[in-house]
N, C-alpha and C positions, 0 to 999 in steps of 0.2 A: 058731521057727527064724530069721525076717527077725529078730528082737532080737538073737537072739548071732549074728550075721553082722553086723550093728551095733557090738555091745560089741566083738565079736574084729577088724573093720577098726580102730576106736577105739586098741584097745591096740598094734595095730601100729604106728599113726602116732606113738606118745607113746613107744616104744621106738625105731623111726628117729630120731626128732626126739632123744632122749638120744644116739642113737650117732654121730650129725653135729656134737654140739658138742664143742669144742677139751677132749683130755682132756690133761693136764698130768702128765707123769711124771718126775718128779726125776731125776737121774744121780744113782747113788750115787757122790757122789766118794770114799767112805771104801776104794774098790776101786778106782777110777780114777786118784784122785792120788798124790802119794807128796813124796818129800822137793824142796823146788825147789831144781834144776838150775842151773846159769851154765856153760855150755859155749862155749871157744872157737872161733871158725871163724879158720882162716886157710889162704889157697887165692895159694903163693906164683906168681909169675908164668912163665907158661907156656914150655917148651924148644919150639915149634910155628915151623916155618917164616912162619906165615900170619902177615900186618903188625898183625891185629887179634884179639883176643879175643871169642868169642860168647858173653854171660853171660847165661843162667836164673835166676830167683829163683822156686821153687814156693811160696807161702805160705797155708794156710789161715783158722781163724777166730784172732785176735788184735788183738796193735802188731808194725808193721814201720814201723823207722824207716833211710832211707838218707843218709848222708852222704860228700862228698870224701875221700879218704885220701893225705895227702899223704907214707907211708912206702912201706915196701918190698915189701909185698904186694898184688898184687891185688884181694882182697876179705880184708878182717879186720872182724874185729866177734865181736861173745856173740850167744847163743841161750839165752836164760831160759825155764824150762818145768817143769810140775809133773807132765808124762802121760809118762808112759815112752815112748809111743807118737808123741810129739812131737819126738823126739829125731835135728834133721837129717840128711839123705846127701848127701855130695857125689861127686860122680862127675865127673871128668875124662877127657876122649877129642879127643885134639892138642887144636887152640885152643877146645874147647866146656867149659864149666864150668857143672853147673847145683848147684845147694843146692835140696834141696827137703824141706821140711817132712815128718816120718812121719807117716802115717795113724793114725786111729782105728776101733776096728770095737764099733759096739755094737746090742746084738740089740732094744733099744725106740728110740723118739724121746723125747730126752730134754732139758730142759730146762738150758741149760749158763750155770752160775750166777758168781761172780767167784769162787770156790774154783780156780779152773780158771785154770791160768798159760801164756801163750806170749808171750813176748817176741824179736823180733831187733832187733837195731841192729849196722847192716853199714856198711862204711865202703868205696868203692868205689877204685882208682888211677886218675889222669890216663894211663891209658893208653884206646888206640884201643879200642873195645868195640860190638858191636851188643848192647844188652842189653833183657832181655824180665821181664816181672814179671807172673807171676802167680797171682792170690790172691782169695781168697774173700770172705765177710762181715766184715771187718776194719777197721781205722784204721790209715792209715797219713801217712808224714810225711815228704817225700822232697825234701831239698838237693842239686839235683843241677849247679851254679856248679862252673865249673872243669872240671868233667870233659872227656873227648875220648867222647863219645857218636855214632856214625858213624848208629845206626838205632835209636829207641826205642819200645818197646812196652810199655803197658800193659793189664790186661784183669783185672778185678776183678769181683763182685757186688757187691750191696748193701753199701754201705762210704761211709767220711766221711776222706778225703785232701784233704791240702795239699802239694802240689809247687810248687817253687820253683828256680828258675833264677839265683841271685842273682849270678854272676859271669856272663860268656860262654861259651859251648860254647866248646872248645879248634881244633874241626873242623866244615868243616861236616855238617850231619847230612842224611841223604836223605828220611826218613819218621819224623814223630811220632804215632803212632797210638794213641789210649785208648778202651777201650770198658770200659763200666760198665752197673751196670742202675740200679736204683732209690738215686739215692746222693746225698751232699751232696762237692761237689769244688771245689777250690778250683787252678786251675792259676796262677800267678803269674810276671812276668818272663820272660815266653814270646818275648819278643824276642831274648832273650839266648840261646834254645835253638839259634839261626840254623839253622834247618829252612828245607829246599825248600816243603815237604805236610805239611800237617797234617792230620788225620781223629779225628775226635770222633762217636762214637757213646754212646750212651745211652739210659735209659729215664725214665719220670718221676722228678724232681730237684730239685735248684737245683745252679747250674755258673753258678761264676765264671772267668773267662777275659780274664787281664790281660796285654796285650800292650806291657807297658814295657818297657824294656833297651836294649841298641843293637840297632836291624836292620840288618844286615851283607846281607843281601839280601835280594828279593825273593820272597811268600812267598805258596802257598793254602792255605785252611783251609776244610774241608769239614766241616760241622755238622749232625747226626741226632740228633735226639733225639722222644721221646714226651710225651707229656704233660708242661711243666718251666719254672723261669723261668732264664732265661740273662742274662746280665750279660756285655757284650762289651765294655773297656775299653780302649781305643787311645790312646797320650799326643797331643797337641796337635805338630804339623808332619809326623807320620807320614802319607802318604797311604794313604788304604783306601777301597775298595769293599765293600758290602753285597751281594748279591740273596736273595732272600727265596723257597722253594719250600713249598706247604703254605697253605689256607685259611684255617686256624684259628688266626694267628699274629696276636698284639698287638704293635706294632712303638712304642717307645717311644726318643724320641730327645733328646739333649740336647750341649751342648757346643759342637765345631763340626762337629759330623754335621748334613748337609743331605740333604736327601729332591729328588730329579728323577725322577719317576713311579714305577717302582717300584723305582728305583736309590738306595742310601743312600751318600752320599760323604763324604770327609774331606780337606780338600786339603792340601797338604804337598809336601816335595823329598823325592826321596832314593827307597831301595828300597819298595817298595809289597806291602800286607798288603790279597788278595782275598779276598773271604768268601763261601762258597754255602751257604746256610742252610737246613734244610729241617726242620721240629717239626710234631707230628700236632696239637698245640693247647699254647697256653701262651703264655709272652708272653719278648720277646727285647729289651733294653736297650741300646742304643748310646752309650758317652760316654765323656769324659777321665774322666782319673786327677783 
């Protein structure tokens, strides 16, 4: 009797132990996909009393690519896609506009292979806009020089973006805010964004964070992250302040960033870029372009 209470605990551990490991279940796409799609979006600009427009972007797993629109609509761009299910809504109510990707519903977990298409590339107007982006496990690519950005948000999962600022904000902005989990991000020509506040949260990474352009004013940036290496690149006459919150932080400096106890400085004229820095371990990089 103690033998087969033996063998029978035995085979239950080796039956657990198979049912805990990653089972792998294909999507059939030959039900899933179908013919791909190139659909227009165009969201012309709003009859709304209100000075600014509020824009939504819902986007889940794919490329989301945003660029300047220097014509007649508000947001114009395509939507490429091979899921029926995939296939935008736009919903307008006075100055609020959001586009947001359609759902998918499937009864396994399944593994989603490059058979499977979602493309946008959206072109946004110089006009006044508090605009919100948010989207999933993605890549995205976003030029956003020129525009009139009043409030911006981003909020992503696990995802590899490049945003880039290459002209100046047309206004100034109140709040640039991105939160991410596990991702590789690349923010560029953040100077040019002319934001009050900035708020940066995240999870383990790498986050690049280049603060070249012209700074038109005086600006804080408040930095959260998990486990990550961050790269925090200020051009040479810009004045900035560091402070550092978090034990497990590598503080690695080079350029003209000086260290006074546990203040990192940058000297310089002009509008000034503070930093309140706070990572649960990793290491954080201070220097010029």
């Amino acid at each position: 009797m103690y033998r087969k209470r033996i063998l029978l605990s035995i085979t239950l551990l080796i039956l657990m132990s198979c049912a805990c490991q990653l089972i792998d279940i294909p999507i059939d796409t030959e039900q899933k996909t179908g013919e791909t799609i190139t659909e227009p979006i165009d969201v012309p600009f709003l009859n709304s009393a209100q000075p600014h427009a509020i824009v939504t972007l819902t986007f889940g797993a794919g490329t989301l690519q945003i660029l300047p629109n220097p014509g007649n609509a508000l947001i114009s761009g395509t939507a490429t896609y091979n899921v029926e299910d995939f296939k935008p809504e736009i919903t307008i109510v006075d100055n609020a506009v959001t586009v947001k990707q359609g759902s998918i519903t499937l009864d396994t977990v399944p593994t989603v292979n490059d058979k499977i298409k979602n493309e946008w590339i959206l072109a946004l107007a110089q006009h006044p806009m508090d605009l919100t982006v948010k989207a999933g496990a993605y890549k995205g690519n976003y030029e956003l020089g020129g525009l009139a950005i009043t409030d911006l948000h981003v909020a992503d999962g696990a995802s590899t973006v490049d945003l880039s600022f290459s002209m100046p904000n047309q206004i100034s902005m109140n709040t640039f805010r991105y939160e991410t989990g596990a991702s590789d991000i690349s923010l560029k020509n953040l100077s040019n964004a002319n934001f009050q506040t900035m708020i940066f949260q995240a999870g383990a990474g790498n986050y690049n964070l280049d603060f070249s352009g012209i700074l038109q004013q005086s600006a804080s940036i408040f930095i959260e992250t998990g486990l990550s290496r961050i790269i925090i690149i200020v051009p040479k006459g810009i004045p900035a302040e560091a402070r550092f919150e978090g034990a497990l932080t590598q503080i690695n400096t080079n350029g003209d960033w000086q260290q006074a106890g546990e203040i990192y400085t940058q000297a310089g004229e002009g509008p000034k870029l503070t930093f309140i820095i706070e990572t649960s371990a990793g290491t954080v990089t201070l220097r010029n372009p």
